[in-house]
HTML snippet that shows the backbone in 3Dmol.js (N, CA, C, O; Angstrom):
<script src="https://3Dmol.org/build/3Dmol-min.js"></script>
<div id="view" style="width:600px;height:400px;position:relative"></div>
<script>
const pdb = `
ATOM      1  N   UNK A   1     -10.071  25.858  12.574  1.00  0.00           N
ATOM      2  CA  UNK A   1      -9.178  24.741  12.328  1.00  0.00           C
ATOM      3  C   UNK A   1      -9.271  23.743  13.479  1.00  0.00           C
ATOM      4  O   UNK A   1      -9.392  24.171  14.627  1.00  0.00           O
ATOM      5  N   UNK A   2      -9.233  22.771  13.294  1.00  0.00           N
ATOM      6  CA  UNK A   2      -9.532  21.601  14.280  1.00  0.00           C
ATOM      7  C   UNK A   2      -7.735  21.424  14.756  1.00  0.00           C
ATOM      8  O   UNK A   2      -6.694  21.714  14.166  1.00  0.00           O
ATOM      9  N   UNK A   3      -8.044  20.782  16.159  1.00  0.00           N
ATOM     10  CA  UNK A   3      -7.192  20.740  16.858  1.00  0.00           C
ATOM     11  C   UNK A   3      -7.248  19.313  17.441  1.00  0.00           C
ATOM     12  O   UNK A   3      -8.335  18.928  17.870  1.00  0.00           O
ATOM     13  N   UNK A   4      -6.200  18.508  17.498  1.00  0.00           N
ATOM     14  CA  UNK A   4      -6.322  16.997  17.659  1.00  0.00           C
ATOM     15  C   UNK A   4      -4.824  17.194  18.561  1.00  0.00           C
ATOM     16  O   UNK A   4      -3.709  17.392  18.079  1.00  0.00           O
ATOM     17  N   UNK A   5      -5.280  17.043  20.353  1.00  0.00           N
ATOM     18  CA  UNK A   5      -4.285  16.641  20.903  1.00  0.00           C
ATOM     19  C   UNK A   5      -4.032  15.937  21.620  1.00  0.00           C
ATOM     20  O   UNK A   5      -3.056  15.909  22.370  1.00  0.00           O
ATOM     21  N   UNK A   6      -4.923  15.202  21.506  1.00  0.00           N
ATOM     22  CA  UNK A   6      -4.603  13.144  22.256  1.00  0.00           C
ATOM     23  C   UNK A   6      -3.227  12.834  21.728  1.00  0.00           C
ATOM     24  O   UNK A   6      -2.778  12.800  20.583  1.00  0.00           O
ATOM     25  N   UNK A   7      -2.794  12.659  22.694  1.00  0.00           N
ATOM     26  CA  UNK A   7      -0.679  12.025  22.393  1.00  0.00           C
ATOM     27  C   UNK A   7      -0.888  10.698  21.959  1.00  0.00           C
ATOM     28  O   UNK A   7      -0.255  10.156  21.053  1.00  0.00           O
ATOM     29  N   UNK A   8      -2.254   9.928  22.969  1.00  0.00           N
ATOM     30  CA  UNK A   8      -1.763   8.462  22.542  1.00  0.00           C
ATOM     31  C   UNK A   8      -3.229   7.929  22.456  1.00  0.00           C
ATOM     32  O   UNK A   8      -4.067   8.700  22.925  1.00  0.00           O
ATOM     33  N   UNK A   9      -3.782   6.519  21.841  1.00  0.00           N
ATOM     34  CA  UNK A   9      -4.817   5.851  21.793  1.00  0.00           C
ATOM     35  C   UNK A   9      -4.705   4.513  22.217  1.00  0.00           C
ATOM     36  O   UNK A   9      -3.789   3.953  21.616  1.00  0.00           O
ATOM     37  N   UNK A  10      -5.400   3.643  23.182  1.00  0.00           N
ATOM     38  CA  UNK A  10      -4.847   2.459  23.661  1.00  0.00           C
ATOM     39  C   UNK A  10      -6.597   1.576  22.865  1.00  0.00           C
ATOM     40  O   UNK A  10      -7.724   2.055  22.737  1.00  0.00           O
ATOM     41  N   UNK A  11      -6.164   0.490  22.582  1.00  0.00           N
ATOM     42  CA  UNK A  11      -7.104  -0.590  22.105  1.00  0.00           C
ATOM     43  C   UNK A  11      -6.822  -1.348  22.697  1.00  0.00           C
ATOM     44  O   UNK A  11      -5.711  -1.322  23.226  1.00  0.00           O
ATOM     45  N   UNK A  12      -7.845  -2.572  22.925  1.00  0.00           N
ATOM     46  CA  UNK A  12      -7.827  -3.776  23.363  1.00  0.00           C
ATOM     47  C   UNK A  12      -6.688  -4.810  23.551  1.00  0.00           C
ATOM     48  O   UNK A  12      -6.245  -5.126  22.447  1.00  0.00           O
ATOM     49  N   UNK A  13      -6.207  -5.297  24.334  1.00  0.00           N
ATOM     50  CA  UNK A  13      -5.352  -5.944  24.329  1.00  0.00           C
ATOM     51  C   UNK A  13      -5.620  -6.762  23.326  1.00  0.00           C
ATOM     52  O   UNK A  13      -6.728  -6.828  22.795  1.00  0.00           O
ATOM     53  N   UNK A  14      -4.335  -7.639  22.901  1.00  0.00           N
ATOM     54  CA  UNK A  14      -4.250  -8.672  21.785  1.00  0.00           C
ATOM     55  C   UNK A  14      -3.603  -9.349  23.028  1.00  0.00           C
ATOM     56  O   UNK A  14      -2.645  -8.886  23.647  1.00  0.00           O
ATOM     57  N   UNK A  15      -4.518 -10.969  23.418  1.00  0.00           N
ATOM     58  CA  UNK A  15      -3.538 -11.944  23.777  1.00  0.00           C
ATOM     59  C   UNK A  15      -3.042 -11.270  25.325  1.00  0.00           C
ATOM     60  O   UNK A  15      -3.784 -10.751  26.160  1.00  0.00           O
ATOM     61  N   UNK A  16      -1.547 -11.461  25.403  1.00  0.00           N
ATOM     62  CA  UNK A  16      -0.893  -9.972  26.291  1.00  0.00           C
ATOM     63  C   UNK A  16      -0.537  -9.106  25.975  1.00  0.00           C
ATOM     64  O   UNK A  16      -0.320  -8.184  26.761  1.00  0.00           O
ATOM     65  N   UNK A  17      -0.256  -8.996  24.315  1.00  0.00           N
ATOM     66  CA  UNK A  17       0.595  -7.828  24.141  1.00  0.00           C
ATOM     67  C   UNK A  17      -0.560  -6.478  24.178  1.00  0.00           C
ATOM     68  O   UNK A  17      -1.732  -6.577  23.818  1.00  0.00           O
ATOM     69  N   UNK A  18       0.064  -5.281  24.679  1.00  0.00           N
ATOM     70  CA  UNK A  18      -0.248  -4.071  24.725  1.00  0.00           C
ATOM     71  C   UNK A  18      -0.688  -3.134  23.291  1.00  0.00           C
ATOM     72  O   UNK A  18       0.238  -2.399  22.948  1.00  0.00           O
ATOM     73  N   UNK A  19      -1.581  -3.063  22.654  1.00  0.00           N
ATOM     74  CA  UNK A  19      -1.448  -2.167  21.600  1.00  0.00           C
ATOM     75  C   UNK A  19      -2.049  -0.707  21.698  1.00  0.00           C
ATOM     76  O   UNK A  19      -3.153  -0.436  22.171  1.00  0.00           O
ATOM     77  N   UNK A  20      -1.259   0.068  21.242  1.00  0.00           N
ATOM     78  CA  UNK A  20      -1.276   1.617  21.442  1.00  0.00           C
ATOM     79  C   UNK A  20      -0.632   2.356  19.918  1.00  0.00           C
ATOM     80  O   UNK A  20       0.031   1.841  19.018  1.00  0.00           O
ATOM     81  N   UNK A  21      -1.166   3.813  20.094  1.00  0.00           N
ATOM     82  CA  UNK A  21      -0.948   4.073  18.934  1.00  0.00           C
ATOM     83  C   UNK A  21      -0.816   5.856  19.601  1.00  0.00           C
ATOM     84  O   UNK A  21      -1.623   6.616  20.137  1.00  0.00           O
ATOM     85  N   UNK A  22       0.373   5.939  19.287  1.00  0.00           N
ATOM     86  CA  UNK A  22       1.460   7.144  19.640  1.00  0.00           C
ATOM     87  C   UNK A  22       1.979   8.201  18.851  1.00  0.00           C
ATOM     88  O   UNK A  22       3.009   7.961  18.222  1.00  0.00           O
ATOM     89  N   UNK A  23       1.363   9.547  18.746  1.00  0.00           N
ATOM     90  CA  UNK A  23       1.948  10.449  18.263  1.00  0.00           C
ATOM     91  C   UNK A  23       3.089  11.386  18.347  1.00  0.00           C
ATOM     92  O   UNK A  23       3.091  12.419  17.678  1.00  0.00           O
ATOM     93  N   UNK A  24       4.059  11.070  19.140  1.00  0.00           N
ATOM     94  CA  UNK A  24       5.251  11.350  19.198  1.00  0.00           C
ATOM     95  C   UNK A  24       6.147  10.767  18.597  1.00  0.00           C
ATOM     96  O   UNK A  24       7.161  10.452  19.220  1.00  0.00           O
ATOM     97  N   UNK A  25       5.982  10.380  16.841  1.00  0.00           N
ATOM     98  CA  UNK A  25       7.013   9.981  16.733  1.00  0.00           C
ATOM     99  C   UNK A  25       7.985  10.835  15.271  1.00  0.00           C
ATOM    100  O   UNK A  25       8.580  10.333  14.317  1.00  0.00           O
ATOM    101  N   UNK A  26       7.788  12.198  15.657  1.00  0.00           N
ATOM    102  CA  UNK A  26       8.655  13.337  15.103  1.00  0.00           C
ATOM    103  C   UNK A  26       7.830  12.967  13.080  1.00  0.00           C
ATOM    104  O   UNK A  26       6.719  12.543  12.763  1.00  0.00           O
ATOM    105  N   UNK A  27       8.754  13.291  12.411  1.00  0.00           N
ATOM    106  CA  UNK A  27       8.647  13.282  11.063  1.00  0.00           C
ATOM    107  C   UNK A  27       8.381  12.000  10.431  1.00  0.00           C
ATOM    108  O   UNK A  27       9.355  11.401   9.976  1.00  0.00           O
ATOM    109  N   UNK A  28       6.741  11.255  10.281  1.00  0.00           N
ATOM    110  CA  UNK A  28       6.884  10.018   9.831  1.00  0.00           C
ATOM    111  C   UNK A  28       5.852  10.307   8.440  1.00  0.00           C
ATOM    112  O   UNK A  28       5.486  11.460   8.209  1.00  0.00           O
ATOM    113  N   UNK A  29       5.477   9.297   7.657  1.00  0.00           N
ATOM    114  CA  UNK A  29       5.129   9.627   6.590  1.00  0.00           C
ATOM    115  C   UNK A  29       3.532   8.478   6.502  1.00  0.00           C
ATOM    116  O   UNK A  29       3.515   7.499   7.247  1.00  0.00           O
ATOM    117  N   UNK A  30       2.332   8.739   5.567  1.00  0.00           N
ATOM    118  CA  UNK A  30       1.599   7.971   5.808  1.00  0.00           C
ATOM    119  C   UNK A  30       1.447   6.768   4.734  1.00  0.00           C
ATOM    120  O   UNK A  30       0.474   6.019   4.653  1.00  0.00           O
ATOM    121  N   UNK A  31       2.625   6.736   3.915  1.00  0.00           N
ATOM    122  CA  UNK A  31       2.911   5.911   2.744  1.00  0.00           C
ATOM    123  C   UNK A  31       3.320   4.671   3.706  1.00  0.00           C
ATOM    124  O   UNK A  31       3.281   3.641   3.034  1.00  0.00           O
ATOM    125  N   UNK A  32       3.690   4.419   5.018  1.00  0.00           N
ATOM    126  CA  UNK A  32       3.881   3.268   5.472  1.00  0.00           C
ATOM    127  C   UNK A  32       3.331   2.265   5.427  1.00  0.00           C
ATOM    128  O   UNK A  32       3.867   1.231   5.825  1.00  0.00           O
ATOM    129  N   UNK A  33       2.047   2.303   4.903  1.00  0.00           N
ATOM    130  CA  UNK A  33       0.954   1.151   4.654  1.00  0.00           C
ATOM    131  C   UNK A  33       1.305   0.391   3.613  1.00  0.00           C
ATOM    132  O   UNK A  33       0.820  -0.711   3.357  1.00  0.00           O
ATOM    133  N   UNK A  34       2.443   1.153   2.780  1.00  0.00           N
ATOM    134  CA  UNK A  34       2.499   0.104   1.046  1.00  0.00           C
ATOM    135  C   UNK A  34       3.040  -0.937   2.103  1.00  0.00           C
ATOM    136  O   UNK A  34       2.445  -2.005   2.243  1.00  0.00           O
ATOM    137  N   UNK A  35       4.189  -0.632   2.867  1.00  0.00           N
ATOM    138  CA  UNK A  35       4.375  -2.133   3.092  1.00  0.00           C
ATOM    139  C   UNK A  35       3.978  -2.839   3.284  1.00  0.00           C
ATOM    140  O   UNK A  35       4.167  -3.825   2.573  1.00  0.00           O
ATOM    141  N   UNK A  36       3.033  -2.912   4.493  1.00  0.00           N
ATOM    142  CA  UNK A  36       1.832  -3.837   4.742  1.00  0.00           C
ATOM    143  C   UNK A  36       0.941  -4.819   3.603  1.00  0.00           C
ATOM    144  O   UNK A  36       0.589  -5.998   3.553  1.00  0.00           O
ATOM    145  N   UNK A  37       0.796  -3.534   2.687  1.00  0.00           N
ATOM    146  CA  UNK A  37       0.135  -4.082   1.432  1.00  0.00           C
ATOM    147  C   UNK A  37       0.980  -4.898   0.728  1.00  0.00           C
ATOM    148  O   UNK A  37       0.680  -6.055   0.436  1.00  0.00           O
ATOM    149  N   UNK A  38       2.149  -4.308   0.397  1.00  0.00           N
ATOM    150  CA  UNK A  38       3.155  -5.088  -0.715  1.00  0.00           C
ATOM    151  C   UNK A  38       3.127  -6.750   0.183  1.00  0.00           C
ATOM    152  O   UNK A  38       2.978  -7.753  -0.515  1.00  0.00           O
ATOM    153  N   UNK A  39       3.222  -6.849   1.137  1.00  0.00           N
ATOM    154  CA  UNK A  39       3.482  -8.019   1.588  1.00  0.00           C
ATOM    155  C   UNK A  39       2.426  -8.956   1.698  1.00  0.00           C
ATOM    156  O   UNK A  39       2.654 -10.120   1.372  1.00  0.00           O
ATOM    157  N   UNK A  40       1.130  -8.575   2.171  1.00  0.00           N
ATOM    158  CA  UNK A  40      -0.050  -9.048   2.054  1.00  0.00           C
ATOM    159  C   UNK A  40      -0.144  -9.505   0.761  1.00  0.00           C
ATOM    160  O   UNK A  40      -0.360 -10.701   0.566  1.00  0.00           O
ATOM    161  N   UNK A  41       0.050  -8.338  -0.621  1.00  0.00           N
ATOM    162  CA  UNK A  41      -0.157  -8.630  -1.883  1.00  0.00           C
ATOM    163  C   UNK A  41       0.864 -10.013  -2.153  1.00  0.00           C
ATOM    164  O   UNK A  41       0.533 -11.032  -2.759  1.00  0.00           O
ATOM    165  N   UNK A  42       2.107  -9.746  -1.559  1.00  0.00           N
ATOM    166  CA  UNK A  42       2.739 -11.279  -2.104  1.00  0.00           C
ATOM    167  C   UNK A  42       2.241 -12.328  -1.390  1.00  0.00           C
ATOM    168  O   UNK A  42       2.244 -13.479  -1.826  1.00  0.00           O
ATOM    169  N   UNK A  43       1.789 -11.993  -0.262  1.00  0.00           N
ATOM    170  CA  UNK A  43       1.693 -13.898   0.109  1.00  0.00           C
ATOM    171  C   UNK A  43       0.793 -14.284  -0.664  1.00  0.00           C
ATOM    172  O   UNK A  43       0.809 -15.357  -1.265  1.00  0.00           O
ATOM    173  N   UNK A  44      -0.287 -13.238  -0.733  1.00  0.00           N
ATOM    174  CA  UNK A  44      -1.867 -13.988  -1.751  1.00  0.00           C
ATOM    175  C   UNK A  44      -1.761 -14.040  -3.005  1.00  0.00           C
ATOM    176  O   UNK A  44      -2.663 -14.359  -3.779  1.00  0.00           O
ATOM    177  N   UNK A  45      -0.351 -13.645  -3.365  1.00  0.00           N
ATOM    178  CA  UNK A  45      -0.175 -13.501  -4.980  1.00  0.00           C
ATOM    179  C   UNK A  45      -1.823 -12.855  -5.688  1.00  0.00           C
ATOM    180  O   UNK A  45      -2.401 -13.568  -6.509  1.00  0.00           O
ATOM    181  N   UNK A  46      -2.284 -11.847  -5.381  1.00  0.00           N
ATOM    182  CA  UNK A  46      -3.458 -11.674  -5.893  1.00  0.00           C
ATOM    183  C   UNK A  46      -2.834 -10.949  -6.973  1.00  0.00           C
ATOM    184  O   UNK A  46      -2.962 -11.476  -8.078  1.00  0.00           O
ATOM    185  N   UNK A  47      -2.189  -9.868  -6.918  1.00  0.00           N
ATOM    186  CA  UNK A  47      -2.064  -9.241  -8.297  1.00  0.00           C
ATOM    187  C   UNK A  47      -1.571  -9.812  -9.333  1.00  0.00           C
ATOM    188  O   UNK A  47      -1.719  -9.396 -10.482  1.00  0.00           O
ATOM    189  N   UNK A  48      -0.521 -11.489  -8.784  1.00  0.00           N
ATOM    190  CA  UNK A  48      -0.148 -12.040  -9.968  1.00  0.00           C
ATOM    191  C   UNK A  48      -1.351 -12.709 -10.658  1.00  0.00           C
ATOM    192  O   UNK A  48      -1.630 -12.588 -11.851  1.00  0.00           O
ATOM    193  N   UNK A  49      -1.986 -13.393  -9.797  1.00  0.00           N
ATOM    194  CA  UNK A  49      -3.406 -13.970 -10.344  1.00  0.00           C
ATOM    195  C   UNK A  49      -4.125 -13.160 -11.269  1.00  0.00           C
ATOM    196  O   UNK A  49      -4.633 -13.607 -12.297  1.00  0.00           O
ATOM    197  N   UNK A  50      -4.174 -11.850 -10.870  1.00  0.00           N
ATOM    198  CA  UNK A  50      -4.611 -10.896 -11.439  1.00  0.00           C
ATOM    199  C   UNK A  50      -4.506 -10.821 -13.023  1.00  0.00           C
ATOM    200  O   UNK A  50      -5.259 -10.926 -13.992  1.00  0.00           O
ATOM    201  N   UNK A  51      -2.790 -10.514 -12.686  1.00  0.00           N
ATOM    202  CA  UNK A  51      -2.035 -10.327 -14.297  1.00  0.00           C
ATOM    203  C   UNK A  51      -2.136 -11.374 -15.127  1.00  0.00           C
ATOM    204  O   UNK A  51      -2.304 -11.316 -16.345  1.00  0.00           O
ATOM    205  N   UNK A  52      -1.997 -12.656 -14.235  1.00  0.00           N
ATOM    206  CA  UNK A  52      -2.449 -14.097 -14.909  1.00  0.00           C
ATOM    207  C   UNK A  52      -3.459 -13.931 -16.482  1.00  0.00           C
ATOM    208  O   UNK A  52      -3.209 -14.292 -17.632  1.00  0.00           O
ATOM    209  N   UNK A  53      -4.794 -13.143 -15.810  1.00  0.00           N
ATOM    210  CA  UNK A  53      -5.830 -13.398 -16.583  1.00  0.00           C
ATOM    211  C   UNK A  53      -6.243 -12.235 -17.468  1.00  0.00           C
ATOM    212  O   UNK A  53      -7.235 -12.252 -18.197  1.00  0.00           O
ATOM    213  N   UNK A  54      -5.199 -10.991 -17.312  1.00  0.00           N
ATOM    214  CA  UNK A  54      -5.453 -10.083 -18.481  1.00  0.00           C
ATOM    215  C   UNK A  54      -4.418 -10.012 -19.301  1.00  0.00           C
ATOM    216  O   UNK A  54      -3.255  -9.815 -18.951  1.00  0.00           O
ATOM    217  N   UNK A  55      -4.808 -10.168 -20.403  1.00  0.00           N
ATOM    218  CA  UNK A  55      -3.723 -10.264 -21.781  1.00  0.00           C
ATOM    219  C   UNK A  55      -3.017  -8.969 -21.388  1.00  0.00           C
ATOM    220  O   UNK A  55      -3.250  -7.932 -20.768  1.00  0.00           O
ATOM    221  N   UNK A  56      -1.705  -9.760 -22.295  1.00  0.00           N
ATOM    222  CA  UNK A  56      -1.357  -8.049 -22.349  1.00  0.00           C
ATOM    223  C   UNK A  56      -0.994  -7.913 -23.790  1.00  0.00           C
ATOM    224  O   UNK A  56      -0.048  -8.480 -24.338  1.00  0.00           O
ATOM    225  N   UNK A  57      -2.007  -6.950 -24.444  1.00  0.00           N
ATOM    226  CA  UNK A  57      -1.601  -6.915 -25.876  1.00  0.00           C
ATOM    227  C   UNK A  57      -0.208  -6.030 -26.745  1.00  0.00           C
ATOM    228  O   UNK A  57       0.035  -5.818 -27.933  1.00  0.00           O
ATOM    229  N   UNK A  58       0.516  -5.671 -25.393  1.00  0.00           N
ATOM    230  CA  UNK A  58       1.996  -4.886 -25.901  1.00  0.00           C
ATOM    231  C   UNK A  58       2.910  -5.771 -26.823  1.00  0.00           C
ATOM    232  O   UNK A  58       2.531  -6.938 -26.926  1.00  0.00           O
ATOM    233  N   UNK A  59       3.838  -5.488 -27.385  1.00  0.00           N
ATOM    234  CA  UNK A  59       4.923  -6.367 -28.166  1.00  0.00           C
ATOM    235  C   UNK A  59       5.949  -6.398 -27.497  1.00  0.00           C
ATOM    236  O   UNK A  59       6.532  -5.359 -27.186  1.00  0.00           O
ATOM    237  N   UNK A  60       6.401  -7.673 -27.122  1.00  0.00           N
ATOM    238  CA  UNK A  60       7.729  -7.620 -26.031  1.00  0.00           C
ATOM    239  C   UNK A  60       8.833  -7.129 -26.136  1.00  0.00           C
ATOM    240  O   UNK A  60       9.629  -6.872 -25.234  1.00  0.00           O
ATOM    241  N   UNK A  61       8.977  -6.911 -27.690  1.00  0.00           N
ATOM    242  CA  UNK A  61      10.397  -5.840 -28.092  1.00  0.00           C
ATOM    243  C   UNK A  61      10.314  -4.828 -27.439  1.00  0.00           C
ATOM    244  O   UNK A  61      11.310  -4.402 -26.854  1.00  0.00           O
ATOM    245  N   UNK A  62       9.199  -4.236 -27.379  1.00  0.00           N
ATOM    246  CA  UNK A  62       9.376  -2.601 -26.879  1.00  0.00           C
ATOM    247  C   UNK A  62       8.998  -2.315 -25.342  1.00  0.00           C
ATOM    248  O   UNK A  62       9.174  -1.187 -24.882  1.00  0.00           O
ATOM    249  N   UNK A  63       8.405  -3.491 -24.455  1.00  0.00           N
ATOM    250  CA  UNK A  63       8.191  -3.465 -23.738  1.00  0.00           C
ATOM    251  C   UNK A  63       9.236  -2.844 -22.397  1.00  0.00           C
ATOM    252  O   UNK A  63      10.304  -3.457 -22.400  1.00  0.00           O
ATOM    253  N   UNK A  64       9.177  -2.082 -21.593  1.00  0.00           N
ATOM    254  CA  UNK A  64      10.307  -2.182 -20.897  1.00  0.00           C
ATOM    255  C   UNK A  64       9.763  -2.039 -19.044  1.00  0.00           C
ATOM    256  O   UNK A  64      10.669  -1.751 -18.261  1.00  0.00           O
ATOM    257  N   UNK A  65       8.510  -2.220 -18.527  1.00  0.00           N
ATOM    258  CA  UNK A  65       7.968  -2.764 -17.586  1.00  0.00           C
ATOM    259  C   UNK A  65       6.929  -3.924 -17.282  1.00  0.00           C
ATOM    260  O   UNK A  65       5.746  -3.824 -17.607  1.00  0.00           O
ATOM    261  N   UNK A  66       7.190  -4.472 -16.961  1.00  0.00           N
ATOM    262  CA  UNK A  66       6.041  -5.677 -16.648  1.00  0.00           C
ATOM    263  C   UNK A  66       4.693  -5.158 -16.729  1.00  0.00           C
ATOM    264  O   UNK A  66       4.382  -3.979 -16.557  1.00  0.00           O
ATOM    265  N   UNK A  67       3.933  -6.093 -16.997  1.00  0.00           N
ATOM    266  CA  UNK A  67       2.284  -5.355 -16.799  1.00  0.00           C
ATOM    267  C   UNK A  67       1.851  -5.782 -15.381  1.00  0.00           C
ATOM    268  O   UNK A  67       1.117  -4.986 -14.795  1.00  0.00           O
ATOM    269  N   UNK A  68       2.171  -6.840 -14.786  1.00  0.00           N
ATOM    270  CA  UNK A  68       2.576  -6.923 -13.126  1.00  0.00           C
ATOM    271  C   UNK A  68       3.152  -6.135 -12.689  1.00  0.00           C
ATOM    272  O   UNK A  68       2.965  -6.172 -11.472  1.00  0.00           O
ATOM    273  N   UNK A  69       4.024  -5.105 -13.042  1.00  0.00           N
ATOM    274  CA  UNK A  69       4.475  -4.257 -11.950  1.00  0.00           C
ATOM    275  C   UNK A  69       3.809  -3.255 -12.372  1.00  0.00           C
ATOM    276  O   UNK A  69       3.444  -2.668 -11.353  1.00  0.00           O
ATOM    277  N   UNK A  70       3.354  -2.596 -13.458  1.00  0.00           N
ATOM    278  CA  UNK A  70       2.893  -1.596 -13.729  1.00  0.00           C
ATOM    279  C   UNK A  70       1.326  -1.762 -12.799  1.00  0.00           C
ATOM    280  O   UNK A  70       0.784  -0.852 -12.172  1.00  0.00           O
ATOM    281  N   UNK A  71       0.918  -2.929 -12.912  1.00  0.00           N
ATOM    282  CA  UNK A  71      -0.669  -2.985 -11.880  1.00  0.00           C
ATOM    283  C   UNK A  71      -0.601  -2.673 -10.892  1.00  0.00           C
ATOM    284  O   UNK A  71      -1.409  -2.079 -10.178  1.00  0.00           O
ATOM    285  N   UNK A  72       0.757  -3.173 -10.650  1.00  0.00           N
ATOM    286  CA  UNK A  72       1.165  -3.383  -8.761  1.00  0.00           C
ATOM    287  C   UNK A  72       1.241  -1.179  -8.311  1.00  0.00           C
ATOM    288  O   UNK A  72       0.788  -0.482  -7.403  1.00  0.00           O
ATOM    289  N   UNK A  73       1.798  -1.000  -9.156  1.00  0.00           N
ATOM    290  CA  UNK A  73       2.100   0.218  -9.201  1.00  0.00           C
ATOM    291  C   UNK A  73       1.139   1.223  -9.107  1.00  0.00           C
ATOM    292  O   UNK A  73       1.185   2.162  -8.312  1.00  0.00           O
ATOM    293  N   UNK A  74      -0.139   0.912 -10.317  1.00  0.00           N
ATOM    294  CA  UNK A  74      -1.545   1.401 -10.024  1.00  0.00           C
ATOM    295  C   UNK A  74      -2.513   1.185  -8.741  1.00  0.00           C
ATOM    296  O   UNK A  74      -3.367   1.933  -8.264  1.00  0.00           O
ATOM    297  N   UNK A  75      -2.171   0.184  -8.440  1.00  0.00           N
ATOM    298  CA  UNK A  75      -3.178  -0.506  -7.581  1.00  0.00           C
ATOM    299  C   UNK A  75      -2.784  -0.445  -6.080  1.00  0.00           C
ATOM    300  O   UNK A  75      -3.546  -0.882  -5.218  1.00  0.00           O
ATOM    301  N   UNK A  76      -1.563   0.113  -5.781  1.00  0.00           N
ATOM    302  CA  UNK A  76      -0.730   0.805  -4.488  1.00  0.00           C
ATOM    303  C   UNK A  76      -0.748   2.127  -4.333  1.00  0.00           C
ATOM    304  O   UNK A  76      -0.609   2.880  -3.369  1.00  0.00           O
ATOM    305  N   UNK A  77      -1.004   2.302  -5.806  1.00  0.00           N
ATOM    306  CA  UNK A  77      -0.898   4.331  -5.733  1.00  0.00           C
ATOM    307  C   UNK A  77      -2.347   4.477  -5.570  1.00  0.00           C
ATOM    308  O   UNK A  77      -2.618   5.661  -5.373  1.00  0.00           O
ATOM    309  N   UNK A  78      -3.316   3.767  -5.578  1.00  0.00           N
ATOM    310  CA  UNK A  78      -5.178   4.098  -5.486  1.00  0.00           C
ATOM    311  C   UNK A  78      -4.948   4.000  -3.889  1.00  0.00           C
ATOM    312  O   UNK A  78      -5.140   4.916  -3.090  1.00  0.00           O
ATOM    313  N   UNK A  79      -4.444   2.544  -3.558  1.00  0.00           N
ATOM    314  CA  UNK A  79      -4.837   2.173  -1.910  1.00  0.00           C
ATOM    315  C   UNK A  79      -4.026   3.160  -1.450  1.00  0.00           C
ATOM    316  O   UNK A  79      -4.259   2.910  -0.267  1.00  0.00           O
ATOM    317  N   UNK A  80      -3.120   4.251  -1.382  1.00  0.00           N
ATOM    318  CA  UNK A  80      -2.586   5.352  -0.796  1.00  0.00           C
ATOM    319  C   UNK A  80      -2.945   6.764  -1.253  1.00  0.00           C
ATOM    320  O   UNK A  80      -2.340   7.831  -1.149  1.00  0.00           O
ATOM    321  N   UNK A  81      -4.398   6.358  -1.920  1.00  0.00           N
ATOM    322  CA  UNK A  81      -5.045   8.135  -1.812  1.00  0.00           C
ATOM    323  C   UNK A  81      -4.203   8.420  -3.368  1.00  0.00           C
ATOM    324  O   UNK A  81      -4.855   9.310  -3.914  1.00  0.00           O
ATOM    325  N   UNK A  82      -3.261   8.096  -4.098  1.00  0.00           N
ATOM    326  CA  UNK A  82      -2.830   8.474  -5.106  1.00  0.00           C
ATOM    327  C   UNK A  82      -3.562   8.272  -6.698  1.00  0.00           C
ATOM    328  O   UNK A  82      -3.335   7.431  -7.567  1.00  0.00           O
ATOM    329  N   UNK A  83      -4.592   9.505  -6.654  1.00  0.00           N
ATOM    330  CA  UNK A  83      -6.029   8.872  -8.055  1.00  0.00           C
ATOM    331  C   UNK A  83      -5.241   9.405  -9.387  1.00  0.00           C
ATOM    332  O   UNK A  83      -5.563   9.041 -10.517  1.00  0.00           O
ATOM    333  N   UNK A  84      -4.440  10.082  -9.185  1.00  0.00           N
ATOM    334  CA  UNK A  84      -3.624  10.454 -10.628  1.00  0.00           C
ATOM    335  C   UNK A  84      -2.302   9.420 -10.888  1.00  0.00           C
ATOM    336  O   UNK A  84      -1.573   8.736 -10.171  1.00  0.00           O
ATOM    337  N   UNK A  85      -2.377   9.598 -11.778  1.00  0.00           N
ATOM    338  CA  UNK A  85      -1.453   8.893 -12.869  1.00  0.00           C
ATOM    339  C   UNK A  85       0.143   9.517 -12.524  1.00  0.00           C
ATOM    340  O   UNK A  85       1.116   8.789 -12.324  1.00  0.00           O
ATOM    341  N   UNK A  86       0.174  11.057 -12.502  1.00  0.00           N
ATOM    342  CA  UNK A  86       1.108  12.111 -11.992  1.00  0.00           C
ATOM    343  C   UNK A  86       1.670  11.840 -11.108  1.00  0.00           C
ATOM    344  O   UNK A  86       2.835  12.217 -10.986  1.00  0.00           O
ATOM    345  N   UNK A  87       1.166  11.226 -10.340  1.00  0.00           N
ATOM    346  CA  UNK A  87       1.517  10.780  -8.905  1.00  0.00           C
ATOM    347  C   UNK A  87       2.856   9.449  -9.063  1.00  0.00           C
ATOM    348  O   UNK A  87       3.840   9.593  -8.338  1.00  0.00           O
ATOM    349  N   UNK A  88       2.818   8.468  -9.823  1.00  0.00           N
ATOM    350  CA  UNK A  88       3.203   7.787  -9.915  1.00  0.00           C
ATOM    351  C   UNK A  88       4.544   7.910 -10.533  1.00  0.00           C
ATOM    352  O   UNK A  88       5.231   6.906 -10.722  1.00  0.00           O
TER     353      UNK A  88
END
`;
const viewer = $3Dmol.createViewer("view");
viewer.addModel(pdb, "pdb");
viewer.setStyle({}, {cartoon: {color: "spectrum"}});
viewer.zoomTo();
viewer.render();
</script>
């Protein structure tokens, strides 16, 4: 079994600020990236662009999620390692 016990990793400064990357920080989770993404995804509106240009052939009576959020949903659960459907 591999053993990884570097506490901390330092990179290049940015500018002045200091960047480091620290494993002491008790119980964290690696889903923290949606945010990054979710926010990236809104400024570029890419997934709306996205949804823009694929029909959606459902009937709106019965509809009861967006096909924008349902993409957004697919396409966050791939970029976090999540390849099943189950997952979601």
């Amino acid at each position: 079994m591999t053993e990884c016990n570097q506490s901390e990793l330092e990179f290049p400064a940015l500018k002045r600020r200091k960047i480091q990357a620290a494993f002491s920080g008790g119980d964290v989770t690696s889903d923290g990236g949606v945010l990054l993404l979710r926010q990236v995804d809104h400024q570029l509106k890419l997934l709306e662009r996205i949804d823009a240009v694929i029909p959606d052939p459902r009937d709106p009576r019965y509809v009861e999620h967006s096909q924008l959020s349902l993409l957004r949903q697919r396409v966050y659960g791939l970029c976090l390692g999540y390849e099943d459907l189950n997952d979601h």
